[in-house]
PDB file as gemmi writes it, atoms N, CA and C in Angstrom:
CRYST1    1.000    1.000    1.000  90.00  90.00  90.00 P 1                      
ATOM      1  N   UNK A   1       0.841  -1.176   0.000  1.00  0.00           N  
ATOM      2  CA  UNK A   1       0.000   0.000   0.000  1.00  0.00           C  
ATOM      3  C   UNK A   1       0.884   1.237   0.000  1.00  0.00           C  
ATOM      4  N   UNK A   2       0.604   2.077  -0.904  1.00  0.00           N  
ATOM      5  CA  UNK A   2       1.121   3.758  -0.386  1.00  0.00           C  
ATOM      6  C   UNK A   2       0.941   4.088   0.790  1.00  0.00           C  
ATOM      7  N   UNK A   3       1.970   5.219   1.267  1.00  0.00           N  
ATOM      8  CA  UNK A   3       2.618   5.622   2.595  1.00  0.00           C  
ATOM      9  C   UNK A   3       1.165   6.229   3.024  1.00  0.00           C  
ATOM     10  N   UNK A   4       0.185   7.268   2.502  1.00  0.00           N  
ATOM     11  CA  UNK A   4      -0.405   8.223   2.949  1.00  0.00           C  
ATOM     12  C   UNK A   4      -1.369   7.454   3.453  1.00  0.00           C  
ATOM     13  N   UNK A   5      -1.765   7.899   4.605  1.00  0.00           N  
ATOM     14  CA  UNK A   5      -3.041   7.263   5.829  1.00  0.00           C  
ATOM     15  C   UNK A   5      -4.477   7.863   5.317  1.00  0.00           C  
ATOM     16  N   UNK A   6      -4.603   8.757   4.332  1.00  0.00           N  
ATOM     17  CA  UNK A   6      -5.364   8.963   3.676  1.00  0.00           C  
ATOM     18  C   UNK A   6      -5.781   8.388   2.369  1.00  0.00           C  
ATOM     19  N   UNK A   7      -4.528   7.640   1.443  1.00  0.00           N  
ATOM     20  CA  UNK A   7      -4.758   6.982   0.590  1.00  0.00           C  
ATOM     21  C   UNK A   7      -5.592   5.767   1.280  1.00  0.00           C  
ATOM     22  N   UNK A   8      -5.184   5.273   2.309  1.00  0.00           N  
ATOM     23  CA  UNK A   8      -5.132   3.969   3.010  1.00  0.00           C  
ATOM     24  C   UNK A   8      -6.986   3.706   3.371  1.00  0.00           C  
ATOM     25  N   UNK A   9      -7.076   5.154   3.776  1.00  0.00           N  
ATOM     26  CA  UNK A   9      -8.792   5.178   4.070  1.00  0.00           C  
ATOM     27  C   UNK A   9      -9.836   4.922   2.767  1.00  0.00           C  
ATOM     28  N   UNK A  10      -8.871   5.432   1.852  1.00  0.00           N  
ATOM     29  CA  UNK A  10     -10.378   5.598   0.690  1.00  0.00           C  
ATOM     30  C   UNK A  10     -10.362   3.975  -0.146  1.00  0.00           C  
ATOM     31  N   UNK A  11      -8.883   3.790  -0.374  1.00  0.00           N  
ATOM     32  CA  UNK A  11      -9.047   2.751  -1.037  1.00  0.00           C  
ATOM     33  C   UNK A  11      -9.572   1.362   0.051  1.00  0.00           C  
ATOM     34  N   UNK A  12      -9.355   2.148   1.123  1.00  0.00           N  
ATOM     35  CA  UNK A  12     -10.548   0.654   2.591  1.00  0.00           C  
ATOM     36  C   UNK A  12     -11.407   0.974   2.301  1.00  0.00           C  
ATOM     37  N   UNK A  13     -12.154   1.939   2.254  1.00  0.00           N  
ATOM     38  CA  UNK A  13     -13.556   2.467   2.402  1.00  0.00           C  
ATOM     39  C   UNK A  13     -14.262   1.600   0.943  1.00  0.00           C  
ATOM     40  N   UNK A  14     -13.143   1.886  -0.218  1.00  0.00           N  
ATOM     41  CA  UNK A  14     -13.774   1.387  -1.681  1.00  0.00           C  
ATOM     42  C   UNK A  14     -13.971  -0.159  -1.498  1.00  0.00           C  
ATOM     43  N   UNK A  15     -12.883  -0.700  -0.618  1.00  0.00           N  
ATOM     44  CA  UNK A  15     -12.310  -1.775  -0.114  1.00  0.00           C  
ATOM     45  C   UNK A  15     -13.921  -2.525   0.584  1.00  0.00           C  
ATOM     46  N   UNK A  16     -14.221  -2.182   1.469  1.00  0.00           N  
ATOM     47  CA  UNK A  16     -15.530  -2.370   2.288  1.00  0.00           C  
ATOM     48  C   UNK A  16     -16.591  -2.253   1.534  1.00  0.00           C  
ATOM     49  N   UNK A  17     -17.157  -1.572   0.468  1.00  0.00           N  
ATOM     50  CA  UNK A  17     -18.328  -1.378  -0.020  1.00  0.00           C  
ATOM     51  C   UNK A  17     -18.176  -2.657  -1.098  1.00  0.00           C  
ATOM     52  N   UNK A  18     -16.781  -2.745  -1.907  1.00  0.00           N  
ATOM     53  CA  UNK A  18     -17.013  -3.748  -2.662  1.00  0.00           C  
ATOM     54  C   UNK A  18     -17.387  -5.157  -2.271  1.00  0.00           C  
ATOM     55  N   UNK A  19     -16.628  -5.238  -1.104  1.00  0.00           N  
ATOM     56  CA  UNK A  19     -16.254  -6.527  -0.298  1.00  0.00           C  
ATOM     57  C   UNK A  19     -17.896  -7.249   0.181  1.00  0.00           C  
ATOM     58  N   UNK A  20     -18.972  -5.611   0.275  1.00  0.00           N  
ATOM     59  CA  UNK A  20     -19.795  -5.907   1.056  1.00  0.00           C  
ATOM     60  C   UNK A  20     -20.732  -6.473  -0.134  1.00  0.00           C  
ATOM     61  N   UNK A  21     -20.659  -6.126  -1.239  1.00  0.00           N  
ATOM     62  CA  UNK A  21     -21.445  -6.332  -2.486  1.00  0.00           C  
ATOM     63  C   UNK A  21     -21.031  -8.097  -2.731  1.00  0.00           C  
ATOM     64  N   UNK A  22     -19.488  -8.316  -2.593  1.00  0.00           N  
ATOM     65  CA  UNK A  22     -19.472  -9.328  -3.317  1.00  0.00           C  
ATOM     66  C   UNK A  22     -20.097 -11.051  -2.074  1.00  0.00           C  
ATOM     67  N   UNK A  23     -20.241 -10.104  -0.654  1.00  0.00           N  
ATOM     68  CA  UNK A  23     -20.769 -11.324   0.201  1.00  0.00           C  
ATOM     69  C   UNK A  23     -21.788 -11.396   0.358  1.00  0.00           C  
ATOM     70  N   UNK A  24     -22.688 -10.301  -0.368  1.00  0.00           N  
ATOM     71  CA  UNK A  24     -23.499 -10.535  -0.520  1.00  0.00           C  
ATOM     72  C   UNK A  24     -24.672 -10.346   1.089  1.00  0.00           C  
ATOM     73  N   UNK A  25     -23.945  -9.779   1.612  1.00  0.00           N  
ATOM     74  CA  UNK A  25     -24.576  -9.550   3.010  1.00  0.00           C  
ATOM     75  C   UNK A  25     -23.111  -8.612   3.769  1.00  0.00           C  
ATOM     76  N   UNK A  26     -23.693  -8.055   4.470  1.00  0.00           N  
ATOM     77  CA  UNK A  26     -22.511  -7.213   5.858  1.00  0.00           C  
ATOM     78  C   UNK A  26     -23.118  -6.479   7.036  1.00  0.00           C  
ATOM     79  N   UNK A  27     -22.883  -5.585   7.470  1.00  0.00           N  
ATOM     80  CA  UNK A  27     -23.615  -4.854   8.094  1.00  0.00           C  
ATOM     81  C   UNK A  27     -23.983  -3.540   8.332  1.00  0.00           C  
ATOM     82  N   UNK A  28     -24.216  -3.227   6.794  1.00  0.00           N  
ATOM     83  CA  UNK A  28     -24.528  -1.659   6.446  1.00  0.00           C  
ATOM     84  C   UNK A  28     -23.427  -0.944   5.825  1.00  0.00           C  
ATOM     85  N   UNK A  29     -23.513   0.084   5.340  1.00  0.00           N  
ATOM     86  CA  UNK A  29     -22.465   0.272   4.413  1.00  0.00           C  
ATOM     87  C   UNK A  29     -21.572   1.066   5.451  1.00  0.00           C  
ATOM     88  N   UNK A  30     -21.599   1.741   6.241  1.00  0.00           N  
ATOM     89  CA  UNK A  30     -20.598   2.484   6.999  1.00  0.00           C  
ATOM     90  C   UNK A  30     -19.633   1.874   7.688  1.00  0.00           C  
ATOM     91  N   UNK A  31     -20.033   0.588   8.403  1.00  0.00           N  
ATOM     92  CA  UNK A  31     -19.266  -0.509   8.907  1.00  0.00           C  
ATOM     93  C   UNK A  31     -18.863  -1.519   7.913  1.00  0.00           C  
ATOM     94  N   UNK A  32     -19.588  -1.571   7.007  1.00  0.00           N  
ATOM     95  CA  UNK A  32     -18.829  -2.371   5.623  1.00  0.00           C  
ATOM     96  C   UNK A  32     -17.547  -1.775   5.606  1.00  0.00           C  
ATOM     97  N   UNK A  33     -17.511  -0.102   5.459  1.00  0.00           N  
ATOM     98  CA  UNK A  33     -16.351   0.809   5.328  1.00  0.00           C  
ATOM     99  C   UNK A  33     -15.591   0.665   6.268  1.00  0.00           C  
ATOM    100  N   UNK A  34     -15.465   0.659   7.074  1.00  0.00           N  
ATOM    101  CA  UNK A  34     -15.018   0.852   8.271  1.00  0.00           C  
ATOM    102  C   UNK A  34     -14.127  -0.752   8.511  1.00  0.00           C  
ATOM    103  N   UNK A  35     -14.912  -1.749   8.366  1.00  0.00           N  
ATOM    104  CA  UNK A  35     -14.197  -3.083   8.029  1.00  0.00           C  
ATOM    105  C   UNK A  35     -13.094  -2.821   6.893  1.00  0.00           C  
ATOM    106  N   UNK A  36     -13.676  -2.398   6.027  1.00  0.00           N  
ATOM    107  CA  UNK A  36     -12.820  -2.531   4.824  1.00  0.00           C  
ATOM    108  C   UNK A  36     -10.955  -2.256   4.990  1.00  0.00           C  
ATOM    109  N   UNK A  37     -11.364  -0.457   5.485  1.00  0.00           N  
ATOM    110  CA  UNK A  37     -10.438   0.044   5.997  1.00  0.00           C  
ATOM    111  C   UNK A  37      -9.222  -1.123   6.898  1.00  0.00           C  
ATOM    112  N   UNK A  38      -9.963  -1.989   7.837  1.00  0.00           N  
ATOM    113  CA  UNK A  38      -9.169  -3.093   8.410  1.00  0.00           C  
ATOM    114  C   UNK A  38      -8.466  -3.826   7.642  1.00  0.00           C  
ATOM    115  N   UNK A  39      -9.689  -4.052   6.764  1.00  0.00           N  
ATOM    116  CA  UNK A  39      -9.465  -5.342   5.892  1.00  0.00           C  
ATOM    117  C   UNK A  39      -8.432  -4.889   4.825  1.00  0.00           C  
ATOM    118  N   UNK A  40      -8.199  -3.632   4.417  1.00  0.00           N  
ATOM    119  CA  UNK A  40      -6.558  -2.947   4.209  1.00  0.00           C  
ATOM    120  C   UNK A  40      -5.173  -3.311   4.212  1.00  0.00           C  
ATOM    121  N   UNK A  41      -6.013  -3.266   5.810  1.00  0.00           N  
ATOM    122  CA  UNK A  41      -4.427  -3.423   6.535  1.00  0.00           C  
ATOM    123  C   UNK A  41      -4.076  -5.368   6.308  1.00  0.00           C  
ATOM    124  N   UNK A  42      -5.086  -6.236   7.045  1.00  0.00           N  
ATOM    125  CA  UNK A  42      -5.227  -7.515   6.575  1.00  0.00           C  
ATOM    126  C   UNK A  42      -4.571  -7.817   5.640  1.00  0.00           C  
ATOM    127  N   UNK A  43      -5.509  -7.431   4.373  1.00  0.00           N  
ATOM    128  CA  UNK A  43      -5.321  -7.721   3.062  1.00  0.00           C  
ATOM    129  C   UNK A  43      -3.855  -7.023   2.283  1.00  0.00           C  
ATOM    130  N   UNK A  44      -3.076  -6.312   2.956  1.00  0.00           N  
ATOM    131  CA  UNK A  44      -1.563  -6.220   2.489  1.00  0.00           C  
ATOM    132  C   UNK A  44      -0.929  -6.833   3.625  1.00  0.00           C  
ATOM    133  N   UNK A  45      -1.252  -7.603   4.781  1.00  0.00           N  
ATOM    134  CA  UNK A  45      -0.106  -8.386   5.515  1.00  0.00           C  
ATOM    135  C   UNK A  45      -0.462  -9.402   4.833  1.00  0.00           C  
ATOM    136  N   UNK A  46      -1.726 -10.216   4.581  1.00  0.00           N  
ATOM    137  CA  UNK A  46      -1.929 -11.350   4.069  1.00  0.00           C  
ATOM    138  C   UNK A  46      -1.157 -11.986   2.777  1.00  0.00           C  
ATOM    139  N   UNK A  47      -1.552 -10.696   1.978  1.00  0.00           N  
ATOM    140  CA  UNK A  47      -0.717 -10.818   0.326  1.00  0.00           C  
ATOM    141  C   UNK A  47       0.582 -10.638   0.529  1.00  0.00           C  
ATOM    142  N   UNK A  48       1.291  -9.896   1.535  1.00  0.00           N  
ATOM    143  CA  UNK A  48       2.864  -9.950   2.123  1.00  0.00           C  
ATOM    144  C   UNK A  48       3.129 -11.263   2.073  1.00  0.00           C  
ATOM    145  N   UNK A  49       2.449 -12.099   3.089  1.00  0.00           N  
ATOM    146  CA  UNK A  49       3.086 -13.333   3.655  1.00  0.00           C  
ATOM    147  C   UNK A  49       3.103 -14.542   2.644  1.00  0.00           C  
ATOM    148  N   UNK A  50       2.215 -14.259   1.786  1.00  0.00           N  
ATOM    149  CA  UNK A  50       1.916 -15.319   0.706  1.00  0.00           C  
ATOM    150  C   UNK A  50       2.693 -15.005  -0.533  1.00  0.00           C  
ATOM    151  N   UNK A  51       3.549 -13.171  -0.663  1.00  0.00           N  
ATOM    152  CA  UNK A  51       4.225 -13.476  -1.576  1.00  0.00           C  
ATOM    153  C   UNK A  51       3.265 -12.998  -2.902  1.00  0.00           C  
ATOM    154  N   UNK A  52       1.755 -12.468  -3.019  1.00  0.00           N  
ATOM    155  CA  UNK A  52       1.276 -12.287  -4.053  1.00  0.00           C  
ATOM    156  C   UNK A  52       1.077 -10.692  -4.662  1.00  0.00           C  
ATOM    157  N   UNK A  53       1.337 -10.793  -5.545  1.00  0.00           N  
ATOM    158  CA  UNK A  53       1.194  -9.403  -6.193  1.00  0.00           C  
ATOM    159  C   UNK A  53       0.260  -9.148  -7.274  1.00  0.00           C  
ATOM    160  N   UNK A  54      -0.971  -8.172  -7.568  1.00  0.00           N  
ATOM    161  CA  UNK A  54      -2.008  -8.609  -8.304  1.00  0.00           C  
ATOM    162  C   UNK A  54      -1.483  -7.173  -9.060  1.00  0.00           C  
ATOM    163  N   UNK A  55      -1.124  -7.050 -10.177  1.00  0.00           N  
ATOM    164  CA  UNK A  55      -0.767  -5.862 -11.148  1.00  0.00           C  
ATOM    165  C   UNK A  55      -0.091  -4.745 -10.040  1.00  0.00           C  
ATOM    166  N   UNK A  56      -0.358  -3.384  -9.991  1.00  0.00           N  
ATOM    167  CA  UNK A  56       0.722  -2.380  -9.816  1.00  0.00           C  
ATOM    168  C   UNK A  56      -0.313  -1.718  -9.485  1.00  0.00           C  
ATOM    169  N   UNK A  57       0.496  -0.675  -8.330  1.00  0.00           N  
ATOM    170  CA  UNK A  57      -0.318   0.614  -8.374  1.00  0.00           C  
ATOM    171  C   UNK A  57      -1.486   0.591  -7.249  1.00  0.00           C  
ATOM    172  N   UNK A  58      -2.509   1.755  -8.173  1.00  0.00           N  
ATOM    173  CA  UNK A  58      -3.825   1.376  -7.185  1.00  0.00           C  
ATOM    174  C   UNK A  58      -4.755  -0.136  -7.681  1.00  0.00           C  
ATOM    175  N   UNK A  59      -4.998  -0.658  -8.641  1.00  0.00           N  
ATOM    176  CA  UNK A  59      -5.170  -1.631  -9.045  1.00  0.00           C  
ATOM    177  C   UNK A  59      -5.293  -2.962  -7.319  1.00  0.00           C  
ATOM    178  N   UNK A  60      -3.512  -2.971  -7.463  1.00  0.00           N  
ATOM    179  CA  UNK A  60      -3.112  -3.974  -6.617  1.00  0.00           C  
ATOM    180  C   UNK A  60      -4.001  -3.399  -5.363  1.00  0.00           C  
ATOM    181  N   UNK A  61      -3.727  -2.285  -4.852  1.00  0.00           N  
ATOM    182  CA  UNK A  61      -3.721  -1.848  -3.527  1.00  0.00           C  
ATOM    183  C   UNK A  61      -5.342  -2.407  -3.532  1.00  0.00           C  
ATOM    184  N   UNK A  62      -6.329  -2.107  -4.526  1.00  0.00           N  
ATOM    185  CA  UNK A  62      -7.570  -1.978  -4.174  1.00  0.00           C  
ATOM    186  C   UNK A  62      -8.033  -3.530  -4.332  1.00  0.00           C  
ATOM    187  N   UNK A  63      -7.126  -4.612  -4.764  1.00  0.00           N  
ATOM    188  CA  UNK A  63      -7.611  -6.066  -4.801  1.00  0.00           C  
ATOM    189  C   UNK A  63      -6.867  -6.658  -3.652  1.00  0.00           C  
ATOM    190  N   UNK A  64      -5.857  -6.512  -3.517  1.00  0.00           N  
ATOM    191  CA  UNK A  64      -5.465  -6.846  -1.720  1.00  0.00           C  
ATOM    192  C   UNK A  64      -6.634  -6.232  -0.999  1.00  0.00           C  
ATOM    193  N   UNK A  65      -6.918  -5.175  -0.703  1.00  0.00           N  
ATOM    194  CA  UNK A  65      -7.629  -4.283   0.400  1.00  0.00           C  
ATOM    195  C   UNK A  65      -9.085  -5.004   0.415  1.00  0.00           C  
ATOM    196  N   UNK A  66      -9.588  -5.367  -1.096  1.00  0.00           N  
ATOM    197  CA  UNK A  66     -10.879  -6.276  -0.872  1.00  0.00           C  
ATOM    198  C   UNK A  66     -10.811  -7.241  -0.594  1.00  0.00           C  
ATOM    199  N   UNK A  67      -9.494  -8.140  -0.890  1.00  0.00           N  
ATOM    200  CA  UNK A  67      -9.520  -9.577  -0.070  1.00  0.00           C  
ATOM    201  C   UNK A  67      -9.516  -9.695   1.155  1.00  0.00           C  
ATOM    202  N   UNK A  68      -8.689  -8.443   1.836  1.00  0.00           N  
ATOM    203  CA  UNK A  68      -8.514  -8.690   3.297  1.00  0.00           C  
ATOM    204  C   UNK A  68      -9.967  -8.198   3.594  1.00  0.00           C  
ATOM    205  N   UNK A  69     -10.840  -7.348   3.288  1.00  0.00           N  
ATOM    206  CA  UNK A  69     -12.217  -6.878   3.543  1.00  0.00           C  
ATOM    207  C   UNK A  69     -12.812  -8.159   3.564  1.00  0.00           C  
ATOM    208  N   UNK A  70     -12.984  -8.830   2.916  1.00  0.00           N  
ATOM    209  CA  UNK A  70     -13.517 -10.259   2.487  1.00  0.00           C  
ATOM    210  C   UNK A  70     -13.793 -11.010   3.230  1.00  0.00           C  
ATOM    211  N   UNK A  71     -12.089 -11.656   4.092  1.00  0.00           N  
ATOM    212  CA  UNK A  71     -11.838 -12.073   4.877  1.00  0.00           C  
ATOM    213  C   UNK A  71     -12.234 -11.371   6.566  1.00  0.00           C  
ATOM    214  N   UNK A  72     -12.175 -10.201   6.966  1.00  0.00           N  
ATOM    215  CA  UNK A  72     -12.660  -9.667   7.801  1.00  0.00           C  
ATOM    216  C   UNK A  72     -14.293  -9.598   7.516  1.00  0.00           C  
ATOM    217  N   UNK A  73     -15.201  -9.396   7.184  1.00  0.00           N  
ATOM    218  CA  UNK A  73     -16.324  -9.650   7.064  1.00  0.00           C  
ATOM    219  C   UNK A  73     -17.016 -10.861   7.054  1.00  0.00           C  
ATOM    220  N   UNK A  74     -16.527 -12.278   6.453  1.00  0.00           N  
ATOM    221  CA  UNK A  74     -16.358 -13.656   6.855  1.00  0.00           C  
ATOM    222  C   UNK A  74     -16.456 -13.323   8.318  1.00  0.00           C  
ATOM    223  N   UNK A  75     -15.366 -13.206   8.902  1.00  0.00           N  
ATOM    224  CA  UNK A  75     -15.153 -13.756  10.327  1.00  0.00           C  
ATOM    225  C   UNK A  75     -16.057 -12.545  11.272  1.00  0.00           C  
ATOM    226  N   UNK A  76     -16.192 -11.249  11.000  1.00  0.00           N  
ATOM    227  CA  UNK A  76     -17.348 -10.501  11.389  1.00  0.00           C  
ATOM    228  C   UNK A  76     -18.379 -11.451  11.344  1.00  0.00           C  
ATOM    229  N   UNK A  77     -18.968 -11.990  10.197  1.00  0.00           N  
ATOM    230  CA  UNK A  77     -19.790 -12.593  10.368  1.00  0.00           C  
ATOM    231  C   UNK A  77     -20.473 -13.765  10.930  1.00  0.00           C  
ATOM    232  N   UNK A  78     -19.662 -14.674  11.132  1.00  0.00           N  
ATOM    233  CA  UNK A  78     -19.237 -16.163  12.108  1.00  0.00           C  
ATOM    234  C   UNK A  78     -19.309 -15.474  13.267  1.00  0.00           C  
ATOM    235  N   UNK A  79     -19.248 -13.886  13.893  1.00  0.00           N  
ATOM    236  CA  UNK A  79     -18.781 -13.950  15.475  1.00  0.00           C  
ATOM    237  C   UNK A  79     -20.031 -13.065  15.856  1.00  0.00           C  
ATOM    238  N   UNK A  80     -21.025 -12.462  14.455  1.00  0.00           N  
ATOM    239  CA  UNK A  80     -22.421 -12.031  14.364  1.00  0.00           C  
ATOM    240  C   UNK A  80     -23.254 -12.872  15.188  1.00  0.00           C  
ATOM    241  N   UNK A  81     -23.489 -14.172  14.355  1.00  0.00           N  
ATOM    242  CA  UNK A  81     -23.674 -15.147  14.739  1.00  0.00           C  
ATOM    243  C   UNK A  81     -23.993 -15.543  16.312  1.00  0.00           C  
TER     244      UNK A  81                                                      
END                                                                             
């Protein structure tokens, strides 16, 4: 991810709304966002540790940031439950 803590928010925020579309369930779009934003941070340690790189740029940043959204909303959701 780029350095700026502001880049970091929007592309979570884009991060969370997509994430929330593709599960097809979440819990409203502000906390979708708000996950997302997590799921950011997640989703570039995750793709760190595994070594994966999905194209360049904002591209990458914004398909890491939805996987880790993905994955944080999954387990949001199991602990909904």
């Amino acid at each position: 991810m780029e350095g700026s803590l502001l880049y970091i928010i929007i592309v979570g925020g884009v991060a969370g709304f997509l994430a929330g579309l593709l599960m097809k369930k979440g819990f409203g779009i502000i906390v979708n966002i708000i996950l997302g934003i997590v799921g950011a941070f997640v989703g570039n340690w995750l793709f760190g540790i595994l070594n994966i790189s999905i194209g360049t740029g904002v591209i990458n940043d914004i398909v890491t940031a939805v996987a880790g959204s993905v994955v944080i909303l999954f387990v949001a959701g199991l602990l909904k439950k």
